[in-house]
N, C-alpha and C positions, 0 to 999 in steps of 0.2 A: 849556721849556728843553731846551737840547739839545746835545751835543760834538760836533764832525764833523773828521778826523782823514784826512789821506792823506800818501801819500809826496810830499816836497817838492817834487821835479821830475818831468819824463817826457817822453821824447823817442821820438816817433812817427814811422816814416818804413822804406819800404827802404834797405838796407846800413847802417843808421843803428847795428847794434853793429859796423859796422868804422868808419864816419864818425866817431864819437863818441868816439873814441880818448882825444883829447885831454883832455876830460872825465873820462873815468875817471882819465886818469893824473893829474891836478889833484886830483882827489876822494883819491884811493886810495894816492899817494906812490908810495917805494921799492919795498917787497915786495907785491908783490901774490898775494893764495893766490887763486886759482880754484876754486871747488868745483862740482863736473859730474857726469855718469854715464860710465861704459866707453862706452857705446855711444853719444853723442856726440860722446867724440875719436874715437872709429874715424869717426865719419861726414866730422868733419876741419870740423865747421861752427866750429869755434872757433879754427880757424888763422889765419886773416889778421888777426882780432885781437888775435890772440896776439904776432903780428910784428909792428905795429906798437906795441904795449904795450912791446915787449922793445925799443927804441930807449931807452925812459927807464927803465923801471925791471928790478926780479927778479919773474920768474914762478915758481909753484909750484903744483902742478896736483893736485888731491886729486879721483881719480872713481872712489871708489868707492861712490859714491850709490846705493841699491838704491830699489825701489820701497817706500812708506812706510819709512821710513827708521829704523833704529831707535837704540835709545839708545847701542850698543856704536859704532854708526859714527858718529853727533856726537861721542864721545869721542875716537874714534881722528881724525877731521878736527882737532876741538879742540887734540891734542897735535902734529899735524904744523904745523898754523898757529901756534901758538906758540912750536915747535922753527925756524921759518921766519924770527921777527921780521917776523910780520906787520903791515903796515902798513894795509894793509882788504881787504877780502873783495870776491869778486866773485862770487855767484851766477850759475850758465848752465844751465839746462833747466826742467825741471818741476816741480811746487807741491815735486816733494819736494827735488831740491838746490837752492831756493829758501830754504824750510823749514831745513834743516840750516845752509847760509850765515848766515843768520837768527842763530841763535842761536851759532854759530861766532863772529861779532863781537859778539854779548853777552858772553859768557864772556871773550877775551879783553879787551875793554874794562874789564867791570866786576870781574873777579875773583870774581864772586859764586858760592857753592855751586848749584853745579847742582840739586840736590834741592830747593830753595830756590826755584826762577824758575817752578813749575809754577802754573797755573792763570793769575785776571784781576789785572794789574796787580801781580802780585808780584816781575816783575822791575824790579832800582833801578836799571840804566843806570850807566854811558854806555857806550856801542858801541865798535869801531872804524867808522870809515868804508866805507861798503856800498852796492856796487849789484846789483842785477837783471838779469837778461837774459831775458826767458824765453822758450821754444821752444815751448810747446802752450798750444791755447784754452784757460783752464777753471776752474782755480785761481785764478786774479785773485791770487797769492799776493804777484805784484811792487806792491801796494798795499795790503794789509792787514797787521794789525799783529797777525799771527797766526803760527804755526807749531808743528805739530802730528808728534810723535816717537811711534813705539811701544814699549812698553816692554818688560822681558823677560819678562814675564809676557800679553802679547799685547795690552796693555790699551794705548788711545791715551791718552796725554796731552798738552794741549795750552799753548801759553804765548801769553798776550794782553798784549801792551803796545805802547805808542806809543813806545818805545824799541827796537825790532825793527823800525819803519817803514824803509825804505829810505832813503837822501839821492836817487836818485837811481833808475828804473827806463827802462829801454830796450826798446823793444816794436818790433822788426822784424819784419814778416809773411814777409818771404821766409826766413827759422829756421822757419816751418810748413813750406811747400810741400812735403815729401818726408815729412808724419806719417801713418800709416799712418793707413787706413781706419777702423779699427775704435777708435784713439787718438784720430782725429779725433773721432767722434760719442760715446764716453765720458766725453773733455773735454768735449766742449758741450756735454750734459746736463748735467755738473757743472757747468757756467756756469749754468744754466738754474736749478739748484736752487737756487745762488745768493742769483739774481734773484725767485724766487719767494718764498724762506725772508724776504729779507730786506724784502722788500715787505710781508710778512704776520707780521712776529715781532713779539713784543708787550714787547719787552723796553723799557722806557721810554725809549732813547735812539733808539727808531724815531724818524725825522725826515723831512722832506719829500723834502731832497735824495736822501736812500738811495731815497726811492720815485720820484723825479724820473730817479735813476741806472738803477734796476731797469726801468725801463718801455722806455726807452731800447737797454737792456742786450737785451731782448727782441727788441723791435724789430733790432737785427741778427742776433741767434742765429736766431731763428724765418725770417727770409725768407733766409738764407746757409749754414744747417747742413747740409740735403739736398745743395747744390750744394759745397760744400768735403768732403764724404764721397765722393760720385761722380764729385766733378773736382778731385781733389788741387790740379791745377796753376792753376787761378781765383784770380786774384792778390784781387780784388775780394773773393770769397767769403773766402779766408783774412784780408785785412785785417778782414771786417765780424766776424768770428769773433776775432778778438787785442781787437779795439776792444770790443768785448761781453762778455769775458771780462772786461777791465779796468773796466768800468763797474759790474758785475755785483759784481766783487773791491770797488771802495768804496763799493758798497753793503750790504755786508755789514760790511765791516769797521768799519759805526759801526753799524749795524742787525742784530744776530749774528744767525746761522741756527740750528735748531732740529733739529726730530724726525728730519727724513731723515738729517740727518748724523748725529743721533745714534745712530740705528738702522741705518745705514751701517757704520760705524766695527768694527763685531764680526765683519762680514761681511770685512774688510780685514783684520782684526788676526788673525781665528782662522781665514781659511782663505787669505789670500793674495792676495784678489780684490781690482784698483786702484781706488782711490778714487772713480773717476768712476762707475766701474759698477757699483760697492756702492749709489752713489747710486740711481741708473737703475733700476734690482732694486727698492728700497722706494719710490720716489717717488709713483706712483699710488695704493699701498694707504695709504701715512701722509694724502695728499691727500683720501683717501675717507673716514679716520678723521675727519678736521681739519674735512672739509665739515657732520660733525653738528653744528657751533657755526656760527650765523647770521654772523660777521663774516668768518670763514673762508670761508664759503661765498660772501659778496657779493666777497671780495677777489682769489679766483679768479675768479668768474665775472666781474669788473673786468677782471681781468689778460689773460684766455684771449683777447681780438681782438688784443691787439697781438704776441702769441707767435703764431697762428694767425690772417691775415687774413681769412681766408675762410670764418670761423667765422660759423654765420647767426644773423643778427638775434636776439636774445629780449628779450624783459624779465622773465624767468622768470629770478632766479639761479640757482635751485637745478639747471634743465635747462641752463644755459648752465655753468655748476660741473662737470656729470659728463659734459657732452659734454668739456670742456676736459681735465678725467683719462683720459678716452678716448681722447683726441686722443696727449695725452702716452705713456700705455702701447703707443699701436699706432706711435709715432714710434720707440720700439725695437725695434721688428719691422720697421719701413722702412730701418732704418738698420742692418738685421742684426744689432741687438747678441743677448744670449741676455737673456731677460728673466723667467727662473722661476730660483730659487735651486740647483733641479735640475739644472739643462741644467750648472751648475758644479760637480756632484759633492759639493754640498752635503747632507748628510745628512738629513730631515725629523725627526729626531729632535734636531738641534744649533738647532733653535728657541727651545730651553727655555734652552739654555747662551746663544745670543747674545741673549736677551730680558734673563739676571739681567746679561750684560755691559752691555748697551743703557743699563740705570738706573744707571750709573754716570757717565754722562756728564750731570750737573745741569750745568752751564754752558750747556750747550745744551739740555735738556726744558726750563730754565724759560723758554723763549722760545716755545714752543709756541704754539699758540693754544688748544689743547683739551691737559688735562693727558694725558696717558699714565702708566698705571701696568702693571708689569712684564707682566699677564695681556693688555690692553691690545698690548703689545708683541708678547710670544707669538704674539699673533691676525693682528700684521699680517706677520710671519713668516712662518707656515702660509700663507695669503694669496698671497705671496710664491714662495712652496717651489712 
């Protein structure tokens, strides 16, 4: 038995968030609140449909999105879309004014305590009406029923419900063409983790389809990521990177992802470092942990030809498993990211502080495939450093 759970609609296509206008204003009514970052309206990618939106209804534009977003700024959106008489939200950018949107139409729908909606399935709904937009590979966030705040204490928390599922997501590839380099390949490793976490997590509602989605998902990250990092403007490559991302996103969002994220998340909250590349930084060393359990190990070395075609032959998993981590560690040195927790001014001694943060996020170690315990963690830190 098994749940499987995505955002209702999805409209795939160039200019398709200015085409689609009339959708939103159907879905979303009179007031429409926006939620964005600064340096999206400066780029002005959210004008044209902003102007044809403002033929039928009110627009109100909230960007002050930061990266990993934290609890003070869902409040502060919270109170502006409410002081607005919002009628639904419109998410525009990345997993994080996604993420915020998210639950901006929780709250005002359901009235519920905020302190209250943290963690699986403890928010009670109902929403306002909400769409997606999003602008980077990576997050899959416009189809999972997740979204993930940090709090004032540094600490992420996250909120799982199929009442934060979107009605509706929009995935225009020409909103990438102008992502920088270096955003491009930290989102698509975050795609990638994904596809991997969710392919191999053991959490009982793993199902076909998330591994049906995951392979899939691979399959366009691995043969399009090189080519959308070094040729921005490949319309192809940015399509096959939006399409992968999204596959990647409900794949996880029935099959939750596990140790990278978990051991991610400290790296983001206590020193700043975006999500994608918190990922990027542990993903080989939690991988090398994971490979000491026989299923782990068969499920990478599964996975590793369709993310890497050119990976040679074996029937050896365990050599076909650690070329495929290798493969992975040295694609962040292909794609210039920094890949030692140093090169980010990360301290070697803040190992120990983000190992006790790390074991706080049980939502995701219990999906693990090999447990981790906090020394365990330490280790793949150092590792890491």
């Amino acid at each position: 038995m098994f749940n499987f759970q995505s955002t209702a609609s999805l409209i795939f296509g160039n200019q398709e968030a200015v085409n689609s206008t009339d959708q939103i204003k159907t879905l979303l009514g009179k007031n429409i609140f926006i939620i964005t970052d600064k340096g999206l309206t400066e780029l002005g990618l959210l004008e044209l449909t902003i102007k044809k939106l403002k033929t039928h209804s009110n627009i109100k534009i909230f960007d002050d999105v930061e990266s990993d977003p934290s609890k003070s700024t869902l409040l502060k959106a919270f109170e502006s879309a409410k002081e607005f008489d919002s009628t639904g939200v419109l998410g525009f950018g990345g997993g994080s004014s996604m993420d915020v949107a998210k639950l901006v139409s929780l709250l005002l729908g359901s009235n519920q305590d905020i302190e209250t909606i943290w963690g699986v399935n403890n928010a009670r709904g109902p929403r306002l009406p909400l769409v997606l937009i999003p602008t980077t590979a990576g997050t899959g966030s416009e189809v999972t029923p997740i979204s993930i705040i940090t709090m004032d204490d540094k600490e992420k928390k996250g909120v799982s419900s199929k009442y934060i599922l979107p009605d509706l997501a929009i995935l225009d590839p020409l909103l990438t063409m102008d992502l920088p380099a270096n955003i491009t390949a930290s989102t698509g490793i975050d795609a990638m983790v994904h596809a991997i976490e969710a392919f191999t997590s053991v959490n009982p509602n793993n199902n076909p389809i998330s591994k049906m989605l995951s392979i899939e998902a691979l399959k366009l990250l691995g043969s399009s990521i090189e080519v959308a990092v070094f040729d921005g403007k490949n319309i192809n490559a940015r399509s096959n990177m939006l399409l992968g991302s999204m596959l990647a996103g409900k794949a996880f969002a029935n099959s939750p992802v596990a140790a990278v994220h978990a051991l991610a998340y400290p790296i983001g909250g206590l020193f700043n470092i975006s999500h994608g590349l918190s990922n990027s930084l542990v993903l080989p060393h939690v991988l090398k942990f994971n490979s000491l359990n026989e299923d782990a190990r068969k499920n990478y070395a599964y996975l590793a030809p369709y993310l890497f075609k050119n990976l040679e032959n074996s029937k050896n998993d365990e050599k076909v498993c650690n070329h495929f981590i290798d493969l992975l560690e040295n694609l962040s040195k292909k794609l210039k990211l920094p890949y030692r927790l140093r090169e980010l001014g990360i301290p070697e001694e803040a190992c120990n502080s983000m190992a006790k943060e790390a074991m706080k996020q049980t939502r995701l170690l219990v999906n693990n495939p090999r447990k981790i315990e906090e020394s365990d963690a330490f280790n793949i830190y150092k590792a890491a450093w």
